[in-house]
Each structure stands twice: as structure tokens, then as C-alpha cells.
N, C-alpha and C positions, 0 to 999 in steps of 0.2 A: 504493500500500500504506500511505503514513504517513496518510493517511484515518482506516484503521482506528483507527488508537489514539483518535478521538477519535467516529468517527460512530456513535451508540449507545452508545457506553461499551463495545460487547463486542465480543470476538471469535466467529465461529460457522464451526460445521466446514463446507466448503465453498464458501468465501462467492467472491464476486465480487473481481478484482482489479482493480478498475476506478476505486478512490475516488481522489478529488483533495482534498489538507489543505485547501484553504481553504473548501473547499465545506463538506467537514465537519466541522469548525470553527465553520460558522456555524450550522448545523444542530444542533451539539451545544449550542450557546448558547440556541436556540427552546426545547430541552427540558429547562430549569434551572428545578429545583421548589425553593421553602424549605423543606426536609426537612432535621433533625439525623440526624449520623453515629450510630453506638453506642458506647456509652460502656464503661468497663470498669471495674466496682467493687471491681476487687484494688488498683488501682491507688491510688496518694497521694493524698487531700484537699486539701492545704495542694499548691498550687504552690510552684514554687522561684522563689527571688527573682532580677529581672533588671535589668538597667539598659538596656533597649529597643534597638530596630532604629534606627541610623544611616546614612546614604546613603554611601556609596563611588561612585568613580568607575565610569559606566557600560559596560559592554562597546559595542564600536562598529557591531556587528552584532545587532538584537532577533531573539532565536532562542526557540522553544519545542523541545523532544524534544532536548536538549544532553546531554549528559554532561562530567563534568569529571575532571581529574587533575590529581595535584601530582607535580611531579619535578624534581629538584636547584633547587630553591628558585622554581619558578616554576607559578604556577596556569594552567589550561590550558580553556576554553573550546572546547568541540567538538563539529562538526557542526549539526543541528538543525533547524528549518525553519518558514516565517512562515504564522502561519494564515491570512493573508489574501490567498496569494498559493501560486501550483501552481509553490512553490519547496522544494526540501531545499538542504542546504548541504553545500559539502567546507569551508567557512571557518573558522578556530581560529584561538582569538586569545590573548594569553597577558599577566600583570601578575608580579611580585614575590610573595612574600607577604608583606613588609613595605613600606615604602615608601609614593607617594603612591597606590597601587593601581592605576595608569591602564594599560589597558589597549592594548597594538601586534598587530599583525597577525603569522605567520607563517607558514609555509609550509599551504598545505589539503594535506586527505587527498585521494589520487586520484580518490578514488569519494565523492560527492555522497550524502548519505544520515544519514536523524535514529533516536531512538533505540537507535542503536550503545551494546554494553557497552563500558563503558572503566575497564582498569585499567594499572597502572605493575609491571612487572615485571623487575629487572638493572636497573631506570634505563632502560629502554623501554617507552615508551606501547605500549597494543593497542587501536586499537579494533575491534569485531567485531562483525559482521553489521548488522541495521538496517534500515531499510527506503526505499527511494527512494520515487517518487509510485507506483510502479505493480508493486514485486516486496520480496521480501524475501531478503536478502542473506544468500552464503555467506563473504565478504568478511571477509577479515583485513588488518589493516595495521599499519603499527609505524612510529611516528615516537622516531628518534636526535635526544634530546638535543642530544650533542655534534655533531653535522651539521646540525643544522636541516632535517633532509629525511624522506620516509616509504619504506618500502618494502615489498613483499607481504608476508606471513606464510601458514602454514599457515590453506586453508582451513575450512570447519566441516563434519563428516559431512551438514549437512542448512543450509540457509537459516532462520535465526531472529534474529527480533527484539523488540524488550522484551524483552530479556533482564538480566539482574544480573550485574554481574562483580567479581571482588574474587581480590586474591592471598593466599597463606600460603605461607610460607617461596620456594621457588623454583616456585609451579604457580601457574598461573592459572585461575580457577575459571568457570565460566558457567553461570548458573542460572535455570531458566525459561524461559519466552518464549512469542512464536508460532511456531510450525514447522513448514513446508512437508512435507508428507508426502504431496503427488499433484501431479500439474497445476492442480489448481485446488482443492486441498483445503490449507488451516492448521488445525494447534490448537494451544489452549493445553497447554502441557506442564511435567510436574515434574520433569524429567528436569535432571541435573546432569553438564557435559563437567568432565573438567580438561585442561591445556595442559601440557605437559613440553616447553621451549625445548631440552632436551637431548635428548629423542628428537622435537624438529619434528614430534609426534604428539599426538592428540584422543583421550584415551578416555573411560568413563562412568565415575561415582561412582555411590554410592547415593542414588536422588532422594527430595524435598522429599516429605513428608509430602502436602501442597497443592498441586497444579498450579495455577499463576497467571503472571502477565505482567504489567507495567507495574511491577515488584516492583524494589527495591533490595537489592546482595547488599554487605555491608560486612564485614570484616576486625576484630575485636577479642580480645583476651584470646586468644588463638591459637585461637581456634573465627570459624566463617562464620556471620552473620545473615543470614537471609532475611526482608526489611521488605514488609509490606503487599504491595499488588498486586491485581488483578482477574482474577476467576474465569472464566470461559468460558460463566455465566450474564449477565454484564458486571452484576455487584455487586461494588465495591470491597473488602477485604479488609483486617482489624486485626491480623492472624493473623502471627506472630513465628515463626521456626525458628530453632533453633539445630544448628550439623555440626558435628562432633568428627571431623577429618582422620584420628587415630590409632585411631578405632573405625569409621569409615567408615559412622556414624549420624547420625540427625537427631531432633532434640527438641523438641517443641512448648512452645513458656517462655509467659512472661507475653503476652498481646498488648496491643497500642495501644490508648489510649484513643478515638482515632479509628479509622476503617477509610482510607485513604491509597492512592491510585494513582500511582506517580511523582512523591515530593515529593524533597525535598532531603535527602542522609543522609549523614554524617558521624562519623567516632569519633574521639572528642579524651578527652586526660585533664585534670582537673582537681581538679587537686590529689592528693590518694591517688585520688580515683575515676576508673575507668573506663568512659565515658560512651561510647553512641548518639547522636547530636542529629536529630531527623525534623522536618521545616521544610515547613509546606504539604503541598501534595497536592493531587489531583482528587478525589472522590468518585461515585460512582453505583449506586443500586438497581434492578437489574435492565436496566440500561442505559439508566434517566433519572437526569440530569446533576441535581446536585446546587451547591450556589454554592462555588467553589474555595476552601482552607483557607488562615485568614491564622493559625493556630494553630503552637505549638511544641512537641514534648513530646520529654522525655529519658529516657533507659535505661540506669540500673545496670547493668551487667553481674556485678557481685558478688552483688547483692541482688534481683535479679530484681522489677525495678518502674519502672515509670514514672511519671513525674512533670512535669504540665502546666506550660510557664511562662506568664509573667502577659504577658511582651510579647505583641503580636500582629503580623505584617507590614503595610505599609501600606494594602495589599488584597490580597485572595486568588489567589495564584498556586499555577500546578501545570507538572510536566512539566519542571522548576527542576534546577539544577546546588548541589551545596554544597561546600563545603573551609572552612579555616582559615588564617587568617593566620596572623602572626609569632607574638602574641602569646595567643594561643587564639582569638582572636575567630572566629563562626561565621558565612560567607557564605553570602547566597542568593544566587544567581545566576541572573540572567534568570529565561525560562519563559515561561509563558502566566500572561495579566494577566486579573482577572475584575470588573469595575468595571461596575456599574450593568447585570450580564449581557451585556456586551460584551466579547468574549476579543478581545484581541490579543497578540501576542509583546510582550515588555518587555525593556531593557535596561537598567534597574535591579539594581543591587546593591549589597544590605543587610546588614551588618555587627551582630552582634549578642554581645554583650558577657556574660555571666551566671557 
């Protein structure tokens, strides 16, 4: 199943569960045009000024389809799987967010499997559902902190993955994805569950304007982002939503300057402003691969706009993990590496400063 996320750029209702990542992986690299993304003319002229990507110490495992979390002061490195190899991972690894950043090993999640939503909810990791080589997963799990260990959680109404997750107040939210609805049938879906750890129960919210997958769901200003993602035609997507928890709506805001599949997303404040930061991504038009994004661009949440920075990464990765150190600074972490149209998984991570 983690195939999909890469062979064609799309998902299609029906399809075969038969792909194997590396395979296509390599396949998705065959069909990488020099095509620009879409640009978006609301958007700021003048980038924001940066002081560039610096190398941090690398994770000990090159993973592409990771997700990440921060909790009680430690960055979390999870799951994923190597394009060149008919592997997913249970492996998570974890650093400080200050410190020399180096990253140690802890405990894996029981079940083997990349593009899992992952959020931090009470000071417990979830991650949820995902996809192994060959199914897509109904699979919840929750790693204790204070135990260093995981344990089951409530499973999902349906098997999905690429999916978005992100918390507000005490609910965990999951947005998107692919979603098993026969034996041999997924689609892409705009449907939104939430998670109530007090009633260990799944129910629906009002969904996403856009049905997408490979999408990022992020937490800021007490409303949910839903970041980019790919359509079910497998063309990438610039397209922004905003939920309002207390109206049980969704808003279509400003979108990306770029259209982004699975890049790196983060909300940090800086100074009075309350910032997005979107890092990379994949790209594709109609399900031919595009050269992966070594671009950065940021999102007022007050003012509804974004704004291009001047760094760039050192090459174009996608499929990337992001958080924040100590001190604001904004990580990439790992993903898939796109260098002379050659993807490999990377264990590279870049710190950047702005």
C-alpha cells in the first residue's frame, strides 16, 4: 500500500493493493518533468528575511513517509519507510529540542507502517493508521512518555492513510486520507474523525471543503489548518482550510504559493506573530512527478498571507517530518531526497533560523 503514495502521484478508486515502495519510488522518479508549481498573486512580493538552513545532527535511520511529534521536551521521529527497499518501519527515534540535537533510539511502535497521522494528546503520542507494503491500516497506538512503551488505542471506523492529525484542546482530530471502503476499493476523502480519550470513541466533524491526502492538519490560533495535499486526480494541491471547532465549519483562506504534497509543517510564534512554516513538499500534475520542493513559505494567521523565504533546503525533499527547537529554530527532518532525479530517503536535518 505505501507504493501508493508515490506510484503516479495518485490515488484511484479501486486500485490494486499490490505496490511495493521501492519499486515505486523508482518509477515515480522516471516520470519527473521540469514543470513550475502555481503561484499565488494575493500572496507577498518581498520574501521574509532568513538566515539559511544549517545541518543538525542526523537521525540514525533514512526514512521517507515519517511523521513527527514533540512531547515533554523531546522531538520524536516516526515510523516511515526506505524507497529503495520493500521496507516500512515500526523505528522512532527521539533528540532534545535543545541541546546537541543527536538523535537515540526508543522503543518502535508494534505495527510496522509509514504515513501514520501523529499527534501528542495529555502528553500521549497517537499514531494512527498508515499504511504497511501491502494494506492500509485501522491501527491506533499511543506511546507513554513516562514509560517509554506503546500501547493499543481505539481503532479507526475504516482503515486510512495520509491522513492529517493535529489536537485542540482535549480531541484529536484526523483529516483526510485514503480510505478503505470495499475489498479492494480506497479513496481519497474529506471526511474529518475526532478522538474523545474520555469517551475511547471516533466520531465525524464537519468535513474539509476538498477531499485530499498526503495533506498536513496543524493546530494554531485555536482553529485547524488543513495544508496542501493531492486530489484523487493525483495533482498536488495549494489549497488552505481553515475549522472553527466552536462552529463546526470550514473556511477556505488564502492558499500556498506553491501547490505541496506532504512537506514539512509547523506552527511557531515569532514574536507577536502567529506563524505556519510549510518546508518542501512533493509536487504533481495529474500524476506526473514534478522535481521535489527545496522552497519555504510562511502563514500569518492574523493576516491571512503568505510569505516566500529566501532560504532554500539543500535539495529538494518531500514526504519530511518538521518541529522546533529550543529556541524557534524550524527542522526538516529526513524524507525523501530528490538530487539529480534520484529519490532516496535522507537523514539529514536542517535547522533553519528566520
Amino acid at each position: 500500500m505505501i507504493g501508493s503514495i508515490w506510484l503516479n502521484g495518485g490515488a484511484r478508486r479501486g486500485r490494486s493493493r499490490s505496490w511495493r515502495p521501492g519499486v515505486a519510488l523508482m518509477l515515480l522518479v522516471a516520470a519527473a518533468a521540469p514543470l513550475a508549481g502555481p503561484t499565488n498573486p494575493a500572496a507577498a512580493d518581498d520574501p521574509a528575511p532568513t538566515t539559511g538552513w544549517a545541518a543538525r545532527p542526523p537521525v540514525q535511520v533514512a526514512r521517507a513517509g515519517l511523521d513527527v511529534a514533540t512531547v515533554n521536551g523531546s522531538i520524536l521521529a516516526i515510523g516511515g519507510f526506505d524507497p529503495n527497499k520493500p521496507d516500512v518501519f515500526s523505528s522512532v527515534e527521539a533528540r532534545p529540542v535543545d541541546g546537541s540535537g543527536t538523535w537515540r533510539t526508543v522503543a518502535p511502535m508494534p505495527t510496522a507502517r509509514a504515513n501514520a497521522a501523529v499527534a501528542v494528546l495529555g502528553g500521549t503520542v497517537y499514531a494512527v493508521g498508515g499504511f504497511t507494503n501491502d494494506q492500509t491500516l485501522d491501527t491506533v497506538e499511543k506511546f507513554d512518555v513516562a514509560t517509554g512503551s506503546w500501547s493499543s488505542g481505539t481503532k479507526l471506523p475504516a482503515p486510512r492513510g495520509a491522513a492529517g492529525a493535529a489536537v485542540l484542546g482535549d480531541l484529536l482530530y484526523v483529516a483526510g486520507g485514503s480510505v478503505t471502503v470495499g475489498p479492494d476499493d480506497d479513496e481519497i476523502t474529506a471526511s474529518v474523525l475526532v478522538y474523545s480519550p474520555l469517551k475511547q470513541s471516533w466520531t465525524s466533524v464537519a468535513p474539509m471543503p476538498t477531499a485530499r491526502w498526503r495533506l498536513r492538519l496543524v493546530a494554531a490560533a485555536g482553529h485547524l489548518y488543513a495544508i496542501g495535499g493531492q486530489s484523487d486526480s493525483g495533482t498536488t494541491l495549494s489549497t488552505v482550510e481553515r475549522y472553527d471547532p466552536k462552529a463546526n465549519t470550514w473556511t477556505t483562506v488564502t492558499p500556498m504559493n506553491q501547490d505541496r504534497g506532504v512537506p514539512g509543517v509547523v506552527a511557531v510564534n515569532h514574536g507577536p506573530d502567529r506563524l505556519i512554516v510549510v518546508v518542501g513538499g512533493c509536487q504533481f500534475v495529474n500524476g506526473q512527478r514534478l522535481p521535489f520542493l527545496r522552497s519555504t513559505e510562511v502563514y500569518n494567521v492574523d493576516t491571512d498571507q503568505w510569505h516566500p523565504l529566501q532560504a532554500q533546503l539543500p535539495s529538494g525533499r518531500c514526504s519530511l517530518g518538521a518541529a522546533t527547537e529550543a529556541d524557534g529554530s524550524v527542522l526538516a527532518i529526513s524524507g525523501g531526497n530528490d538530487v539529480k532525479d534520484t529519490v532516496t530517503a535522507t537523514a539529514d536535518v536542517d535547522a533553519l533560523t528566520f
